[in-house]
C-alpha positions in Angstrom: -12.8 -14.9 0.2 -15.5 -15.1 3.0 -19.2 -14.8 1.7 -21.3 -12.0 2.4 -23.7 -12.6 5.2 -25.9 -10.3 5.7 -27.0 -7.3 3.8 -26.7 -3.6 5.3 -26.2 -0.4 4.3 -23.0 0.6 4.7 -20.7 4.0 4.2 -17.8 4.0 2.0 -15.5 3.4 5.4 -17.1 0.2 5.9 -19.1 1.6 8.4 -23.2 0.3 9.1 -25.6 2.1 10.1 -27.9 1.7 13.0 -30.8 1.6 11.4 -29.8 -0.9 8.6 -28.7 -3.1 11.7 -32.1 -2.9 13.4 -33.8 -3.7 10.2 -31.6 -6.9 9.4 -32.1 -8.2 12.7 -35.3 -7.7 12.8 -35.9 -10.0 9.4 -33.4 -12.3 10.5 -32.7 -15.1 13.1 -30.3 -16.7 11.7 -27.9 -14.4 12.3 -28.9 -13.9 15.9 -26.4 -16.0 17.7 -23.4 -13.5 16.5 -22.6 -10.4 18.5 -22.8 -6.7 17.2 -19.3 -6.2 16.9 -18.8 -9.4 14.9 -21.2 -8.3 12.5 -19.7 -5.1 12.3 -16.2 -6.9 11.3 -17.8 -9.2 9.3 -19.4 -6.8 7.0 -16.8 -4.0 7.4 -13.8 -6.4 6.0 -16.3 -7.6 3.2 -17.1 -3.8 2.4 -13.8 -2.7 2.7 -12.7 -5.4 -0.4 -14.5 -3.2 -3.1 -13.4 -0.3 -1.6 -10.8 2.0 -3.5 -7.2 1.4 -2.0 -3.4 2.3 -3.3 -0.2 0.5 -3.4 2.9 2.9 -3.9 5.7 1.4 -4.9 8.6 3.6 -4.3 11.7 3.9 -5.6 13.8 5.4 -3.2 16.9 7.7 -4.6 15.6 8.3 -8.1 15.5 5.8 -11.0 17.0 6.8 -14.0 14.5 7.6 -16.9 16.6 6.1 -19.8 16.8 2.8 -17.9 13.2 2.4 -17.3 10.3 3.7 -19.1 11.4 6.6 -21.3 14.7 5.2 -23.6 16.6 7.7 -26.0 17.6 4.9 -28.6 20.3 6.9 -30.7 20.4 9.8 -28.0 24.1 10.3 -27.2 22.7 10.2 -23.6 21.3 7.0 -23.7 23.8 5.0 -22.1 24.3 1.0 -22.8 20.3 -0.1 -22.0 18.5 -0.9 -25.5 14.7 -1.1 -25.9 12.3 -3.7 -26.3 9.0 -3.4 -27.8 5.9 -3.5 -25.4 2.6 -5.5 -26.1 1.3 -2.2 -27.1 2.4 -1.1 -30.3 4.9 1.7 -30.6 5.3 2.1 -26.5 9.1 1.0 -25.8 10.5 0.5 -22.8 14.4 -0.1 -21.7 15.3 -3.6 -22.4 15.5 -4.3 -18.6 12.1 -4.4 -18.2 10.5 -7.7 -19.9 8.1 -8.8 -17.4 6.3 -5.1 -17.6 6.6 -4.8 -20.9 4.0 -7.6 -21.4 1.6 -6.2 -19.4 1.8 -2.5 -21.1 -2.2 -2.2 -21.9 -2.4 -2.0 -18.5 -0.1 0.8 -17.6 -0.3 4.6 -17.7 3.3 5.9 -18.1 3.9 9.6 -17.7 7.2 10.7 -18.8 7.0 14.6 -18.4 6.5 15.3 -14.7 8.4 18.5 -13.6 9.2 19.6 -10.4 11.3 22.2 -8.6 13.7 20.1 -6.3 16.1 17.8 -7.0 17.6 18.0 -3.6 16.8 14.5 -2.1 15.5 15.7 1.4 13.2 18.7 -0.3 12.2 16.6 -3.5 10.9 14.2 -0.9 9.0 16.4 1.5 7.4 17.9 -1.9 7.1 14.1 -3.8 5.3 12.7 -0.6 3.3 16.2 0.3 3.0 17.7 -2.4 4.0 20.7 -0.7 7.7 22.2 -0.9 9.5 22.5 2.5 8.6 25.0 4.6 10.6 24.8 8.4 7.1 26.2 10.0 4.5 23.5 8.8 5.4 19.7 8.9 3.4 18.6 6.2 1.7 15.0 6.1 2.9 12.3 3.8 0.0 11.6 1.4 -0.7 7.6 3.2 -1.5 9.3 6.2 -4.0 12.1 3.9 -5.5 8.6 3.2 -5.7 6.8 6.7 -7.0 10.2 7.8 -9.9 9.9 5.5 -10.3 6.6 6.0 -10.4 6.5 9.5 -12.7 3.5 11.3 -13.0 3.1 14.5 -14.3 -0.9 14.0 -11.6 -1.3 11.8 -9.3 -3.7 13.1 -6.3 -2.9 10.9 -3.6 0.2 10.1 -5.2 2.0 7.4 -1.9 2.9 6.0 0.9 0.1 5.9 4.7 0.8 4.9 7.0 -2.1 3.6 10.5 -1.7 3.9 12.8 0.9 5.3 13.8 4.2 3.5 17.5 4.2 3.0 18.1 7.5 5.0 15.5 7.4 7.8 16.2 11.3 8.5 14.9 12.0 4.9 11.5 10.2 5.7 8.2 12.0 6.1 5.3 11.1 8.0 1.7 12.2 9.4 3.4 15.7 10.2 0.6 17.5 11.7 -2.1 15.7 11.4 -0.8 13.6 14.2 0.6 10.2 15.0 -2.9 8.7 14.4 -2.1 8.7 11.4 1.4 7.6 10.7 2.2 4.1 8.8 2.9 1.0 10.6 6.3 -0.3 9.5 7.1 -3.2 8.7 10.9 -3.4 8.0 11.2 -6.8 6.3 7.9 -8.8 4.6 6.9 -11.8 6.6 8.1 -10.8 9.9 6.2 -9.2 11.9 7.8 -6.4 14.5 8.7 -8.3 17.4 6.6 -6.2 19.9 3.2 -6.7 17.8 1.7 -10.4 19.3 1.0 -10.1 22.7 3.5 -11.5 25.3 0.5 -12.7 27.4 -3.1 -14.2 27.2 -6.1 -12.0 26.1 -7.7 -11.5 29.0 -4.7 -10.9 31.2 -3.9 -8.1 28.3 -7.7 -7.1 28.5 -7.7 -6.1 32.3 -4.2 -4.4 31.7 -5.6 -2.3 29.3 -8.8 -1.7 31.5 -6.1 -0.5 34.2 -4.3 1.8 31.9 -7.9 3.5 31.0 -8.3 3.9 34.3 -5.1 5.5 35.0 -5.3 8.0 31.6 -9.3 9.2 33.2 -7.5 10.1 36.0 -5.0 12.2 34.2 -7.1 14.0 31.7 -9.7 15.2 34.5 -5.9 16.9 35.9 -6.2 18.7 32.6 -4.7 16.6 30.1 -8.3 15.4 28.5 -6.4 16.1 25.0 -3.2 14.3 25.2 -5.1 11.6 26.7 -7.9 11.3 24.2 -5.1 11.2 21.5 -3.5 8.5 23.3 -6.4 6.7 23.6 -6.9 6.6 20.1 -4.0 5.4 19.3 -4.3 2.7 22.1 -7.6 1.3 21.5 -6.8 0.7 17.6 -3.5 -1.1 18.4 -5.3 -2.8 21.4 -7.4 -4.3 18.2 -4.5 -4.9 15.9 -2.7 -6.7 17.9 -5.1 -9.0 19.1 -7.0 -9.0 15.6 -7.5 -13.2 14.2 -6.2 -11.8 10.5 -2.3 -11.4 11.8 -1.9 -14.4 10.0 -2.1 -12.2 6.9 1.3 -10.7 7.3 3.0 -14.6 6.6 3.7 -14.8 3.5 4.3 -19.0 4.2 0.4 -19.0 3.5 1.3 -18.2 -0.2 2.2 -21.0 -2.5 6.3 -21.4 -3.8 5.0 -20.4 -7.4 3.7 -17.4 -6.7 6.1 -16.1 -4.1 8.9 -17.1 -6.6 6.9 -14.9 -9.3 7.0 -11.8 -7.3 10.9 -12.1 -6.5 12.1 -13.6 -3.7 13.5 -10.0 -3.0 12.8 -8.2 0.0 10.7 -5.7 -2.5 9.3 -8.1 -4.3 7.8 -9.6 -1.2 6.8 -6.8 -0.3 4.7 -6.4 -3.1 3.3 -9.4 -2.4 2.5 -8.8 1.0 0.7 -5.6 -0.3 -1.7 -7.7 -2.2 -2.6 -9.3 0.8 -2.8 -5.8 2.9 -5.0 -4.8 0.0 -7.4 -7.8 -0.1 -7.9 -7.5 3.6 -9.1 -3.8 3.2 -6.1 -1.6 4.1 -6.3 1.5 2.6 -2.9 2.6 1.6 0.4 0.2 1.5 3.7 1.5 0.7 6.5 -0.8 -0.4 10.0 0.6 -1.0 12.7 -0.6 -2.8 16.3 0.0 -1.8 17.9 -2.5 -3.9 20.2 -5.4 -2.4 23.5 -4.7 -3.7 24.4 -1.4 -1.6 23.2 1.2 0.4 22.9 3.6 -2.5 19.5 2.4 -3.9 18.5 4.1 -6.6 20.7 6.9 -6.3 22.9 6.2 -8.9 25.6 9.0 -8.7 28.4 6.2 -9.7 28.8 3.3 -11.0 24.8 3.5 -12.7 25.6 1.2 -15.7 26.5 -1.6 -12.8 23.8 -1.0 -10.8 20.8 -0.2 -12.7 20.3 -3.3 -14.3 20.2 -5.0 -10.9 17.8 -2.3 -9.5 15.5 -2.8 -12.4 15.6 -6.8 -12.2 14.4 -6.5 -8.5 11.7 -4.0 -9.3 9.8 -5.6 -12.7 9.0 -9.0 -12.2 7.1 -7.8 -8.7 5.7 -4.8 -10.9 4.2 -7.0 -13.2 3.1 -10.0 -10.7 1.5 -7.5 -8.4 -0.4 -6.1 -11.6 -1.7 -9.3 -12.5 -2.5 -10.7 -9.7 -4.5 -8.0 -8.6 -6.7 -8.1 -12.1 -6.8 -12.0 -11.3 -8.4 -12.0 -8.0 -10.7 -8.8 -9.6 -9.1 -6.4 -7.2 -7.0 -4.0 -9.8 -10.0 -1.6 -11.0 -10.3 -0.7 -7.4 -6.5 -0.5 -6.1 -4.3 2.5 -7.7 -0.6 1.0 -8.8 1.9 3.6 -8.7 5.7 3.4 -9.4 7.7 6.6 -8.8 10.6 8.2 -6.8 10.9 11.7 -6.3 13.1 12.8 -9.3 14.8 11.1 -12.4 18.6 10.9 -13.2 20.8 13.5 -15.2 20.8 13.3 -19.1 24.8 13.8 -19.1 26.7 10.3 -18.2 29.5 10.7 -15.5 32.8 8.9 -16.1 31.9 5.7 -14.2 28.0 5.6 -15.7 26.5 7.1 -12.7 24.2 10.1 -13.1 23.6 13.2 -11.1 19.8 14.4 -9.7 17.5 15.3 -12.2 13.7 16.6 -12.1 12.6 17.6 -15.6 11.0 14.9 -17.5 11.1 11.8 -14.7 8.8 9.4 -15.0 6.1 7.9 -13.3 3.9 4.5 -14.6 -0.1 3.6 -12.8 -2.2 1.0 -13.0 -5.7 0.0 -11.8 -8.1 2.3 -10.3 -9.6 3.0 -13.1 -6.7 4.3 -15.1 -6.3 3.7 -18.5 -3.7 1.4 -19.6 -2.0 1.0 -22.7 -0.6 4.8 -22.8 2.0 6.8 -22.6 1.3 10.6 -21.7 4.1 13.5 -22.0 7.3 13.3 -23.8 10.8 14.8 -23.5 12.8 16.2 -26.6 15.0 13.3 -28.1 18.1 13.8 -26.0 15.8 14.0 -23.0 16.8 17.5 -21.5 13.5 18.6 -21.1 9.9 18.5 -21.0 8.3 18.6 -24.4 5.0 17.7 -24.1 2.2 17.8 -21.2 4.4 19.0 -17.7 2.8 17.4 -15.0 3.5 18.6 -11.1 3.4 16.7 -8.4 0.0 19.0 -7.4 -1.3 17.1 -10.6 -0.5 14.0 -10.1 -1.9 14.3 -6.2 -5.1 15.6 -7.4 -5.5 12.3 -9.9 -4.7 10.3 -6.8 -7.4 11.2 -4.9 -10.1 11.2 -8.2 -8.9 7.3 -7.8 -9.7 7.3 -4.2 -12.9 9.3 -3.7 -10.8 12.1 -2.0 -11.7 16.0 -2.3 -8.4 17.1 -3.0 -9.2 20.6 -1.6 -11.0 19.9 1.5 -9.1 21.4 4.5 -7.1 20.1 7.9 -5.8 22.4 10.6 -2.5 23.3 12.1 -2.4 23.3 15.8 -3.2 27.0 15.7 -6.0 26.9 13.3 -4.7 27.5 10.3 -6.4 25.7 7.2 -4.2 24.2 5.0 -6.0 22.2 1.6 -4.9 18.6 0.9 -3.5 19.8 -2.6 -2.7 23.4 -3.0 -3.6 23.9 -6.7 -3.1 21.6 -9.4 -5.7 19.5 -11.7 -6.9 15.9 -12.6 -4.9 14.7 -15.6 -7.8 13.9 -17.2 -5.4 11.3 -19.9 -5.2 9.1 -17.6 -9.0 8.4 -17.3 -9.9 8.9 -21.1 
């Protein structure tokens, strides 16, 4: 971890002030040989390191609650997963599950969340919106809520990173209307960079084609364009810095020792994880890393053949659940990085012919971590055949309104369509306060 070098005042974003600048410079020479913009970077990435951040891990089709963390032992919808005590006592969860299981006082599991889709395309515009479909409004996936927030113009990095690639892309969501700004950079496989992200030729040969294009875009925007072009610019000037930023070398994962890559999984989700940590140590805000499964294209949408897959599924997903937890609390990042695993809706109590089960969004669970989140709990319950919701229904409004208590959001500050209209970041919903008890 680089040492702090100077001492400024600084805004949550990382960002200095001009008068904490003056000051330090003033009481300083030593640090007079370095420019302003490498202070700014120096002190920005520092900053940025105890700065609140949130790794999602997402499990794309819906896992099944009885084969992760909410078990009917003796339910005649249980199916052939047993349960294993957790180091908490009296939390179970199924029996495919050991790494996570020993790392229970650090989790938050909710088992009662309740929505109203459990169509894959319109629980996922809800799941990742927290808004229900609507044809006139493309609402913005919450990472790029977060990069919005977050935004930094010295910030040499996405603010919102996605690992992996969602299994349908036509079911994806993204910064909707908030703008491409704002949208996640992918990156389909951990360790590999996309191909068009080091530059083909030197810096400064880049530097004076870039100078060119700015040139060429002043041109256009006093035609009339001077939106479009300022957007572009944007979106230029930060992937001019990306791509020519001296921490690439975080996205290879060959920096990491054998022992700890083999504890995350050598899965593409379990490196992913661990590529997340490192997103996450370097100050991005918000790091998605989805989980498909290897075995097929169904992930974990389990219509058939569930008692087959779902072991699998679950063997990928814990040991790089639990690695990711511990490592973070190792390296004193996890009371300031939010841990969330989720999909957007559980599985069917009734059991098809061939194991599989059907869609299912009453009593699915969801299990957090760090942030400030109290482990060692499990909030909600569903009756003991798992039908329903029991005990504490929590929406997805809810659960977006914790997220940003985590993250120093106001969850009902206000963006605007194209044509002004306000729309809040959550529409409704309240802090479930359990989780911070």
């Amino acid at each position: 971890m680089p040492h702090t070098i100077l001492d400024l005042s600084a805004n949550r974003h990382g960002v200095v002030d001009r008068r904490s600048f003056l000051r330090t410079m003033a009481a300083g020479a030593g640090v007079a040989t370095l420019g302003w913009r490498d202070m700014l970077m120096v002190q920005a990435a520092e900053l940025r390191k105890h700065g609140k951040s949130m790794i999602l891990l997402w499990m794309d089709g819906g896992p099944s609650q009885f084969d992760t963390f909410n078990p009917k032992i003796g339910s005649k919808n249980q199916g052939p997963a047993s349960a294993i005590d957790t180091n908490v006592p009296g939390m179970q969860f199924a029996d495919f599950w050991p790494e996570t299981a020993k790392i229970a006082d650090r989790l938050a599991v909710i088992r009662s969340m309740r929505t109203s889709e459990a169509e894959h395309d319109r629980a996922i515009m809800l799941v990742r919106t927290g808004y229900p479909p609507n044809p006139a409004v493309r609402f913005p996936t919450f990472g790029s809520l977060v990069a919005r927030d977050r935004d930094d113009v010295e910030y040499d990095f996405p603010a919102f990173v996605r690992i992996g690639k969602p299994r349908i892309k036509t079911r994806d969501v993204d910064a909707g209307i908030i703008g491409v700004k704002y949208s996640s950079f992918n990156v389909d496989q951990a360790g590999e960079l996309p191909p068009n992200v080091r530059p083909v030729v030197a810096e400064p040969v880049l530097r004076r084609r870039l100078s060119l294009a700015e040139k060429l875009d002043a041109e256009f925007a006093a035609s009339g364009a001077a939106k479009e072009v300022a957007e572009k610019r944007s979106v230029y000037d930060r992937t001019s810095r990306f791509v020519m930023s001296p921490r690439l070398s975080t996205f290879d994962l060959e920096r990491e020792s054998p022992e700890m890559r083999d504890a995350y999984g050598r899965t593409d989700f379990g490196q992913g994880c661990l590529l997340a940590r490192r997103l996450v140590e370097q100050g991005v805000s918000f790091v998605e890393v989805i989980s498909t499964g290897s075995r097929n294209d169904a992930g974990w949408d389990t219509h058939n053949n569930g008692f087959r897959d779902q072991p699998y599924l679950c063997a990928e997903s814990d040991p790089a659940l639990a690695t990711l937890i511990l490592d973070l609390e190792q390296r004193g990042m996890l009371a300031n990085t939010l841990v969330v695993w989720m999909g957007e809706f559980g599985r069917t109590p009734k059991i098809k012919a061939d194991g599989g089960r059907d869609h299912y969004s009453k009593g699915w669970p969801v299990v957090m971590a760090g942030g400030g989140v109290r482990g060692g709990q499990i909030i909600g319950a569903t009756d003991f055949d798992g039908i329903d919701v029991t005990e504490r229904p929590i929406a997805i409004q809810d659960l977006f309104c914790s997220f940003c208590k985590v993250l120093d959001i106001d969850a009902h500050q206000e963006y605007f369509t194209a044509d002004g209209r306000p729309i809040k970041l959550v529409s409704g919903g309240e802090v479930v306060h359990e989780l911070f008890a």
